[in-house]
N, C-alpha and C positions, 0 to 999 in steps of 0.2 A: 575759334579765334583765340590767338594767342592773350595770355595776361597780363603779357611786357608793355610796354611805352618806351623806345629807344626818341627820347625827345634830344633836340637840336636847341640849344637855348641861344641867348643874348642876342634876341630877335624883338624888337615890339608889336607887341598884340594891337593888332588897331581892324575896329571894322563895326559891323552892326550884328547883335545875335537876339534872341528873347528869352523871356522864362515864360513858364507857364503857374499852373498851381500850387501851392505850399505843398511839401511833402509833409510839414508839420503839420497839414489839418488835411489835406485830402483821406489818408488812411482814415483817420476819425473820422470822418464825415460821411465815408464808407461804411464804419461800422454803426455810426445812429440809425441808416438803412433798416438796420435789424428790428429796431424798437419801433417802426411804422407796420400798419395793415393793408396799407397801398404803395404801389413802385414807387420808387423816387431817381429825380434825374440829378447826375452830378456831373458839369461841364468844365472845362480849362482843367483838367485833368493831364498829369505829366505824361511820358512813356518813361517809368521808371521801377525800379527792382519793390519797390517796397509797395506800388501797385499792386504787381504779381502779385505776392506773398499774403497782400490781403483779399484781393481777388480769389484765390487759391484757398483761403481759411473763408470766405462768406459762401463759396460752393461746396465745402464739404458739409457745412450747416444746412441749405439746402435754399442759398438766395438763389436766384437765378439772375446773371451778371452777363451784360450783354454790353461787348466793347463797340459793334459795329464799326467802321474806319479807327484803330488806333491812334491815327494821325489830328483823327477828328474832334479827340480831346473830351469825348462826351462818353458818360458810363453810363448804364439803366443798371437802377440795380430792383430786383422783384422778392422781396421778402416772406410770400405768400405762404409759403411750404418749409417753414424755419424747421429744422431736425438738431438732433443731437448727432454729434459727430465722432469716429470713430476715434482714440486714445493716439492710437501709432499712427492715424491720419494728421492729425495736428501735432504731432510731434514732427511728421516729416517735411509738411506743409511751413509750420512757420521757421524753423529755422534757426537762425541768430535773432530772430525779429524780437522787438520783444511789445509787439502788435497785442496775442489773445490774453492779454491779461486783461485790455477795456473788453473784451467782449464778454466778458460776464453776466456784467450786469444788465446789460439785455436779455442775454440769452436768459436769467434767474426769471426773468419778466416772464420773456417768451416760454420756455418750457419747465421752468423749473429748480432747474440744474444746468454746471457751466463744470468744463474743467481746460487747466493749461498746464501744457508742459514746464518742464524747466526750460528758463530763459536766459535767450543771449544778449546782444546789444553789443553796442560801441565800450572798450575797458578804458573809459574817458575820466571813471569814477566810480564812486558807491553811489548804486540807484536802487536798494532793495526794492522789493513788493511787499516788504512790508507796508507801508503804507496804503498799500489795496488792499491788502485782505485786512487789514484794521477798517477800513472804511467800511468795506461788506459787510464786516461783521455787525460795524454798530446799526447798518440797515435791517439787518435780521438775517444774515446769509450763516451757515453751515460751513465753516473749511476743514474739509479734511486732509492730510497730505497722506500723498501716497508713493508709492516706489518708483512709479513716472511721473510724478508732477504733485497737483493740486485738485483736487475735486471741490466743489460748490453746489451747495444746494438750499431753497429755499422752499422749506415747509407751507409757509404761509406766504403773502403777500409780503415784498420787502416795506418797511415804514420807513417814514421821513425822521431823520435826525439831524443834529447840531454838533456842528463838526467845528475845529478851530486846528489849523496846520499849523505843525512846528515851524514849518519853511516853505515859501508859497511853489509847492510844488506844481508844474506842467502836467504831469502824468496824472497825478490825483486829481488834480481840481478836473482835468476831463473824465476818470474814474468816476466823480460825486454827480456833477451832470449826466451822465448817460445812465445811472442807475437812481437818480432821482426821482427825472424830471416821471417814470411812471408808477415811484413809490406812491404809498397812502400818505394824505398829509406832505406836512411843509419840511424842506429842508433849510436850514442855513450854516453855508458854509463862510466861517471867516479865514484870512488870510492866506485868500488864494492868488490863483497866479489868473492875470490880467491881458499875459500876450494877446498880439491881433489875430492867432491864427484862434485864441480861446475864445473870442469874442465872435469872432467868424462857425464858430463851431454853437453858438448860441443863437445864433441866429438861424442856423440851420433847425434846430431842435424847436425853436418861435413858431419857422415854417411849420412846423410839423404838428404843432396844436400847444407845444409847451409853455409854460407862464412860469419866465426867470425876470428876477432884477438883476441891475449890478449896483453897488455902492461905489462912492468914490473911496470909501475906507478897505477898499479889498474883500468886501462880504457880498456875497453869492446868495440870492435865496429864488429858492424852487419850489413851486404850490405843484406836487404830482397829481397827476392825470389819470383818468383810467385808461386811457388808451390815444395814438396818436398817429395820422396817418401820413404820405409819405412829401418831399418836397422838390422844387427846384434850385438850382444853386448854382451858382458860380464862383471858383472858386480864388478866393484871394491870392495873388500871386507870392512866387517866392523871394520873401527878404533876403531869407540868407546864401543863396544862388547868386541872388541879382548883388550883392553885398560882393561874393568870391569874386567874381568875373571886377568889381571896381576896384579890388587888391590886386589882382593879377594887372591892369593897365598900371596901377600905381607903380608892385612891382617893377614888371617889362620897362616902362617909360611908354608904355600906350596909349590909346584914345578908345575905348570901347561905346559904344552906344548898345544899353541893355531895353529892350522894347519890352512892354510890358511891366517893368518897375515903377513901384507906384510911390511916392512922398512920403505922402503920410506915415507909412510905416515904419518908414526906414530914418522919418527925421533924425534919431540919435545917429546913427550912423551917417548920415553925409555930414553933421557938424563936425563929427571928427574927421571924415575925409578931406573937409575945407581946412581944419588947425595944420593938419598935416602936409596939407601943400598942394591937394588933388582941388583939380576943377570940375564944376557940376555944370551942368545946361539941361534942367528939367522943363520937360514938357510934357503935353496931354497921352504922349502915346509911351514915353517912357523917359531914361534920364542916361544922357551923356556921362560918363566919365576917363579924365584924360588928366595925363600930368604935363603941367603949361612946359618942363623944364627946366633945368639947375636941379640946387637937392633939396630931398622933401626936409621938415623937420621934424624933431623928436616931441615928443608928449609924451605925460603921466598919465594914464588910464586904469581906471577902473571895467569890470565885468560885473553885470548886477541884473538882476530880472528885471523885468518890463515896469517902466519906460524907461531904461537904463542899458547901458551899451552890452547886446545881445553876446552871449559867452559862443554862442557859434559861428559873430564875426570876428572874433580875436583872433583864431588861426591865423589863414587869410591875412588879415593886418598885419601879424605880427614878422611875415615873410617881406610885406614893404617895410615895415620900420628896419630890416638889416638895411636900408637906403637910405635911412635919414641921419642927418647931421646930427652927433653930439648924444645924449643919452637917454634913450625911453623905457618909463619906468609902466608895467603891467601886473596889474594885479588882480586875479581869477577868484571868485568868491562865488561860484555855482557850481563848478565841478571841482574836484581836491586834485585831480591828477590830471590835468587838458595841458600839462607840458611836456606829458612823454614826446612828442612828436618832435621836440626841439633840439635832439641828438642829431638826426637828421642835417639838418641844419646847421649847425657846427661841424658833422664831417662834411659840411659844403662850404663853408669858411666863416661861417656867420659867428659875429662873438656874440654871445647869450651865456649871461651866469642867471641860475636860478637859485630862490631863497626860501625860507621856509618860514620866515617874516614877513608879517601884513607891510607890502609895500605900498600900502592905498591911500585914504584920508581918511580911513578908519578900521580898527580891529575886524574881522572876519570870524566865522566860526570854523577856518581852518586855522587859524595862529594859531592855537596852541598844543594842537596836533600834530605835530613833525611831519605836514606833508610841505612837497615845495613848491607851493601855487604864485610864486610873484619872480615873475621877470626882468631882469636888467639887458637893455638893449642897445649895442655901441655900432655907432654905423659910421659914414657908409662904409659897407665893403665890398667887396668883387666875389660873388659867389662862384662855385666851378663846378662842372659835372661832375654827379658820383651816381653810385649805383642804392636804391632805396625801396624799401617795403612799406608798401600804404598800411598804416596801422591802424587809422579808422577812418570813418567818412571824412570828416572835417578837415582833420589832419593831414589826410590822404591826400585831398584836393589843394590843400597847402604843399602839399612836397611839390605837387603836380606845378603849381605857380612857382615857385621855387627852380623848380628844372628848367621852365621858360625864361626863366628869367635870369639863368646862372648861363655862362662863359664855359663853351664844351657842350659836351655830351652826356644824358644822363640813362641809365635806365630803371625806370620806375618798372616794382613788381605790384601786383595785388591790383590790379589799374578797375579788374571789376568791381570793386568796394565801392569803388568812386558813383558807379550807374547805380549803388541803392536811393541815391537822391538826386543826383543831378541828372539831366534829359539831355541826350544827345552830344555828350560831351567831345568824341572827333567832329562832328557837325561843325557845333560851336566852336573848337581850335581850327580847322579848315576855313571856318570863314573870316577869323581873325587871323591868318597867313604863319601861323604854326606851325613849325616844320617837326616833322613827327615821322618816329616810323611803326608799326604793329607790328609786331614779329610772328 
């Protein structure tokens, strides 16, 4: 199947679709699998590319992963027969992912020894690994780098330590839990990251025999186990899915109803949906989103970790604000680089100046680094077809709103990028009346 999207824009998206499980915590949730002695089930599970990828890296370890009905949304995973896995296997297996670097620390439990390739990812920003293998080490791990990657190994049992992040990292703080919670002794980690899908990923590891707190100061602490066995789960749906699909109605001038989306999570996000002019109609099974009409308005936003407006709904939004009246001002303070995609965007007629000054309500730790993370954004304007490369996930599905929503014809390339996170995404425009064509 072709990789084009010849989309038909200046149509509105109107109709009912769903999401299913976070892609931010399904993967993980998948690899805690590893560090139980019994199966464990994981349900509301997406069909989506970063499934695969980690499906594909827990059977060369030697889980046994059983999808039964893909549609069915439920994974067994059997971590009985955990092995070490071949070098050039996980290199070919993950990919761009950059998935095996939580697998470590299971694996340091389970066998001993861990190793990962070099890694890819979304170029959104600077996301070292430094930060994991500093953590590993302070648990007692072994890193050695080698010509393909990283090797790990743990002599002894890993021990509990105290940890304190420069930046309440996502990736680390699931790093310090999954190699924790079966370290000797207590760990505490301060000033970690708090998201729902991290707290959803604690929950699961509770199932599973583990004894974590949380603070309300951002501290983390973990009494390790000796051993822990496997769980049932369901898995949180996805925010920032159900978040695109309410940019794209705003975008278009549509009516969406996303089933599945749930409040609570997404509270920061619909407040600003409401400033801006979108209307909500939540209910038990999921929440409306639709724009009553006229033009939406501009707002000054910030981007900030949890509880604070999600750096992965600003894309997305930031394709509706070419439609609001007057001037909206955006300022990114989780990734240094998440405006690449906004070139884009301006060859589609959008006006967007970028600066390299904290335009927020307060300094960042990118001002005074010459990157350009804060957006000026003048509307409304008339976007038009053009022809575009999905540059990354986020992004990507931004242009994708973008083309629906612009005057003409567009052709998006790279449209697979798009399936590492989102489920069924012709589905989903098909039943929103999206004229499209695959090439």
């Amino acid at each position: 199947m072709s990789d084009v999207l010849t989309v038909h824009g200046g149509s509105p998206l109107k109709g009912i679709i769903s999401v299913r499980g976070a892609k931010n915590f399904v993967s993980k949730a998948m690899v805690a699998a590893l560090l139980g002695e019994q199966p464990s089930r994981l349900t509301n599970v997406p069909e989506i590319r970063d499934v695969t990828v980690v499906t594909g890296l827990l059977e060369l370890h030697g889980v046994q992963v059983d999808h039964g009905d893909p549609s069915s949304g439920v994974l067994d995973l059997d971590p009985s027969n955990v092995e070490l896995a071949h070098v050039a296997d996980i290199d070919a297996h993950a990919g761009s992912s950059r998935i095996p670097i939580l697998f470590c620390g299971p694996l340091l439990h389970r066998l001993g020894e861990a190793f990962i390739p070099d890694l890819g990812g979304c170029r959104i920003g600077d996301r070292p690994i430094n930060y994991h293998l500093d953590v590993l080490r302070q648990f007692g791990a072994v890193v050695e780098k080698t010509a393909h990657g990283i090797r790990l190994s743990a002599p002894q049992r890993l021990q509990g330590t105290k940890l304190q992040l420069p930046y309440p990292s996502v990736g680390t703080t699931e790093q310090v839990l999954l190699t924790a919670v079966r370290a000797e002794g207590v760990t505490e980690l301060r000033n970690a990251a708090v998201e729902p899908e991290i707290l959803d990923l604690i929950a699961v590891l509770q199932k599973m025999g583990a004894i974590i707190s949380v603070d309300t100061d951002r501290a983390i602490r973990i009494e390790g186990v000796d051993l822990l066995g496997g769980f049932t789960h369901r898995a949180l749906p996805d925010r920032i899915e159900a978040a695109s699909w309410a940019c794209a109605a705003l975008a278009t001038g549509g009516d969406i109803t996303v089933l599945g989306a749930h409040q609570l999570e997404m509270m920061t996000f619909l407040n600003v949906f409401r400033k801006v002019g979108g209307e909500l109609d939540i209910s038990a099974d999921g929440i409306r989103f639709s724009h009553p009409g006229g033009t939406l308005r501009s707002l000054v936003l910030e981007t900030a970790v949890h509880p604070g407006f999600m750096t992965d709904w600003q894309q997305p939004l930031l394709v509706a604000l070419t439609q609001a009246e007057g001037l909206s001002i955006v300022h990114e303070t989780v990734y240094e680089n998440r405006f690449g995609f906004t070139q884009a965007l301006r060859d589609m007629g959008a006006k967007i100046q970028l600066y390299r000054e904290c335009l927020g309500g307060l300094p960042c730790r990118f001002g005074a680094r010459n990157f350009q993370h804060s957006a000026v954004v003048s509307g409304p304007v008339t976007l038009h077809g053009a022809d575009i490369t999905v540059p990354d996930l986020r992004g990507g599905f931004s242009h994708l709103i973008a083309a629906l929503a612009a005057d003409g014809v567009s052709r998006v390339r790279g449209i697979d990028l798009i399936d590492r996170g989102y489920e069924h995404v012709q589905a989903k425009l098909d039943a929103l009346g999206a004229r499209y064509d695959r090439d």
